[in-house]
VOGU-3710 file (C-alpha; in Angstrom, 3 decimals, decimal comma):
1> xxxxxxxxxx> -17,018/-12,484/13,022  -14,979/-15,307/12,129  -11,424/-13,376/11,647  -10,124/-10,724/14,119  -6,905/-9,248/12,014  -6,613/-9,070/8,137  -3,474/-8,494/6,626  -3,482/-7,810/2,909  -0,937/-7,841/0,280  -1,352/-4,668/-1,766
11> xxxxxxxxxx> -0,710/-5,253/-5,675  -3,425/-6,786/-7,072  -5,201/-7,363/-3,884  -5,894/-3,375/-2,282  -5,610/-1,962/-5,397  -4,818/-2,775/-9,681  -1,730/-1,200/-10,275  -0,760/-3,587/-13,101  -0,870/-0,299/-15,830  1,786/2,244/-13,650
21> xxxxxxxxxx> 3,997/-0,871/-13,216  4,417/-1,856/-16,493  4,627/1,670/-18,070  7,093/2,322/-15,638  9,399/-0,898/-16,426  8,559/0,381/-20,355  9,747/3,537/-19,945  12,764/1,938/-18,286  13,246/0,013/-21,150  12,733/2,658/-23,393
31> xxxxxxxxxx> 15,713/4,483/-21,814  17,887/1,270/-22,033  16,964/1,676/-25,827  15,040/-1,952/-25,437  11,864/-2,506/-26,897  8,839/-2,969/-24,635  6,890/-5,784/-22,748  3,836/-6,582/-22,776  1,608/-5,340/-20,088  0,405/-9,001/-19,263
41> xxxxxxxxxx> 4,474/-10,226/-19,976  5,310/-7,616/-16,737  2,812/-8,454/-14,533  3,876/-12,083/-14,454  7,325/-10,922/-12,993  5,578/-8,975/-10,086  5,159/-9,852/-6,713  8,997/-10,333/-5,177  9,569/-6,430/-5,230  10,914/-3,778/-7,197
51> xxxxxxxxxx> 14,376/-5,611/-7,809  13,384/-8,998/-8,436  10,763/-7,491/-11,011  13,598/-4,850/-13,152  15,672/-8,451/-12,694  13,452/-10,923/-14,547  13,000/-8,173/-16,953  16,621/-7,615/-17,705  16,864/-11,261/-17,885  14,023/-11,320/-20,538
61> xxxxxxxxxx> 15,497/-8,705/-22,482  18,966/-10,025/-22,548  20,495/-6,815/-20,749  22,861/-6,463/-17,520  22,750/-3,038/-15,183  20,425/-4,084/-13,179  21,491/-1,486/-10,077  21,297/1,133/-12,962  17,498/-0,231/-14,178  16,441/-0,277/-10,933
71> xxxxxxxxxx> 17,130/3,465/-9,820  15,408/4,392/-13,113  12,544/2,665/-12,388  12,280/3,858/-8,719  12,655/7,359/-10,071  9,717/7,246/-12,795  7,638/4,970/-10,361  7,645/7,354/-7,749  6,672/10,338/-9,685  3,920/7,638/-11,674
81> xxxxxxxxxx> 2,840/5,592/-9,295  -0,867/6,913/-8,997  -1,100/7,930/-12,320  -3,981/4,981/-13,275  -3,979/3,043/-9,575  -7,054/2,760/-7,918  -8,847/0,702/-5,246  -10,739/-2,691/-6,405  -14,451/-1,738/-5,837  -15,617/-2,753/-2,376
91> xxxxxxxxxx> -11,775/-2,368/-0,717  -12,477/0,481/0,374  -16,003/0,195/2,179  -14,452/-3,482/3,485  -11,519/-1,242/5,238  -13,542/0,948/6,532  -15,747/-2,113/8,429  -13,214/-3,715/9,737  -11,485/-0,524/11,194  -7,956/0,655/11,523
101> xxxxxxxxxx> -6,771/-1,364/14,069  -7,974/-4,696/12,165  -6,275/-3,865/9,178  -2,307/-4,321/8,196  -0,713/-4,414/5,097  1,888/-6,581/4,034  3,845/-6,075/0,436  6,912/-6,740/-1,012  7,347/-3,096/-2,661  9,405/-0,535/-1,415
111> xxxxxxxxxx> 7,550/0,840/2,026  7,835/4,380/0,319  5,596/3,042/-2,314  3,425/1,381/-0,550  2,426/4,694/1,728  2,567/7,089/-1,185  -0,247/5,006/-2,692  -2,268/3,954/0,256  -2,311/7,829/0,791  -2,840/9,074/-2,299
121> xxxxxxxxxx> -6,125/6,403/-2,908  -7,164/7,606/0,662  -6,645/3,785/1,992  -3,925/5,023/4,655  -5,994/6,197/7,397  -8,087/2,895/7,308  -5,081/1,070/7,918  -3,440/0,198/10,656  0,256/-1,268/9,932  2,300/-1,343/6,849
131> xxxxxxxxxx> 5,144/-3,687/6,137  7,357/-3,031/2,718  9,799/-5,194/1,180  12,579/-2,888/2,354  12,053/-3,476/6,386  12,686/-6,805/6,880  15,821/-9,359/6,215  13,644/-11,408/3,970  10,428/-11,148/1,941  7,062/-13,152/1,326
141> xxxxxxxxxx> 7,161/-16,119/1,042  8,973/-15,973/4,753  6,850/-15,240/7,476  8,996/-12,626/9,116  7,375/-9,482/7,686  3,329/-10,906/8,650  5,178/-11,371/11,941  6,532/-7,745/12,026  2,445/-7,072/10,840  1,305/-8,397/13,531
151> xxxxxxxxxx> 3,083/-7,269/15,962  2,862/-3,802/14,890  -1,046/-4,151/15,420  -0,584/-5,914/18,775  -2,265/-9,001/17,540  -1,678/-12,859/17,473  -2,188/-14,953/14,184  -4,952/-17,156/15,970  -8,095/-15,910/14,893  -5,783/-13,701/11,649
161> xxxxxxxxxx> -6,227/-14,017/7,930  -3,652/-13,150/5,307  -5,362/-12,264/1,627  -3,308/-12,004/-1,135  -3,299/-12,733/-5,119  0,005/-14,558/-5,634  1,532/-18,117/-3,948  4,115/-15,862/-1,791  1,195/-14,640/0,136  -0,628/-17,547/0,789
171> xxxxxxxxxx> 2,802/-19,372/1,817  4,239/-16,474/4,160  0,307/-16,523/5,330  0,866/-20,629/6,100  4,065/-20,243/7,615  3,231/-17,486/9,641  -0,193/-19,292/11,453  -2,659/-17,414/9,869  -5,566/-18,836/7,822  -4,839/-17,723/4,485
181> xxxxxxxxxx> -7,354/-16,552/1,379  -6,561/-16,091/-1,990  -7,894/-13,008/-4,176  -9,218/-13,884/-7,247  -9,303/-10,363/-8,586  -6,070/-10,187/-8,255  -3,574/-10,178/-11,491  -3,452/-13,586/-12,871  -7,068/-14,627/-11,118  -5,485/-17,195/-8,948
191> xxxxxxxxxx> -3,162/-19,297/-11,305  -0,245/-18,631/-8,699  -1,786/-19,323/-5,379  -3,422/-22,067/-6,318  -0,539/-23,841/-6,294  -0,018/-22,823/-2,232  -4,008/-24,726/-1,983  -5,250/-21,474/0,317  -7,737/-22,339/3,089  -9,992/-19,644/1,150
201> xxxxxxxxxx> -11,078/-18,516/-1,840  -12,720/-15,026/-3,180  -13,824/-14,350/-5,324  -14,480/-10,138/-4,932  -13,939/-8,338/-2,184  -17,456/-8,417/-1,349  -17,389/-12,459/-1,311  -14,342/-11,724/1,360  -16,378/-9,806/3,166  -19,034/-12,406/3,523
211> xxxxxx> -16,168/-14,865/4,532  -14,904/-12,564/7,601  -17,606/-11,570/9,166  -19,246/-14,910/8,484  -20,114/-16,896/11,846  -17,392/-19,759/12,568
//
């Protein structure tokens, strides 16, 4: 088994939740009286959590309140958020083989979020720590909240891989010693990270599979 500890970002890496995010942000809009985004338009201003997303679409729009925006989309998130999410196929069957105490999860969405859905897709008992956006100073791309990860799971970064679908993870992976392996499932198939050059590439969660518990 070449990796010991995976930590995985959870947007478009766990589980395709590209649809409830953007209807959310729509509806949003909709309440602003502001036309809506595309779904593909909203997806490309995910991955720095909830405000910096209702931010770059204010900014797109051409509309201030962001404070305001952002408690409406928390509120129809929340009550949406599993409304058309599921697992990528294999994530499931991979959590399960690499056990609970193997597993952590490391997003920049609101930690509320992030358990509602890991719960409600059945994903939380297979894992074994969860970082949100909302628990530490700073966010991916900084290290600190793999750090928090890892320590939460009693684990080192030697012998730790971070997989993720955007640059942020790949860097906070980098800075925080882990081998890092970008998702190609995820939402833009690997235009951002491959900017950040990850040590890996997958590209299904079956090929990641192969890749951790290859030999070394």
């Amino acid at each position: 088994m070449r990796f010991h500890t995976v930590l995985f970002d959870l947007d478009g890496t766990l589980v395709d939740s590209g649809r409830d995010i953007a209807e959310a942000v729509n509806r949003t809009l909709e309440r602003l009286s502001v036309p809506p985004l595309s779904e593909a338009e909203i997806i490309g201003f995910v991955g720095d959590g909830a405000r910096r997303l209702m931010e770059r679409t204010l900014r797109r729009v051409g509309r201030d309140g962001l404070d305001e925006a952002l408690a409406m989309f928390r509120g129809d998130y929340r009550k949406n958020c599993l409304a058309h999410t599921r697992p990528y196929a294999g994530i499931p069957g991979l959590l399960f083989r690499l056990g609970r105490a193997s597993v952590g999860v490391v997003t920049n969405k609101p930690r509320e979020f992030a358990l509602e859905i890991l719960a409600g897709l059945s994903l939380l008992p297979l894992v074994g720590a969860v970082v949100g956006g909302d628990e530490t100073e700073k966010i991916k791309p900084d290290p600190e909240p793999l750090r928090l990860c890892l320590a939460r799971l009693m684990r080192d970064p030697s012998g730790a891989l971070m997989v993720g679908d955007f640059e942020n993870d790949v860097l906070a992976g980098r800075a925080a010693g882990l081998s890092t392996c970008g998702a190609l499932w995820g939402f833009d198939g690997g235009v951002s990270f491959e900017r950040a050059e990850p040590d890996f590439r997958a590209r299904t969660p079956r090929d990641l599979e192969g890749l951790i518990f290859s030999e070394v």
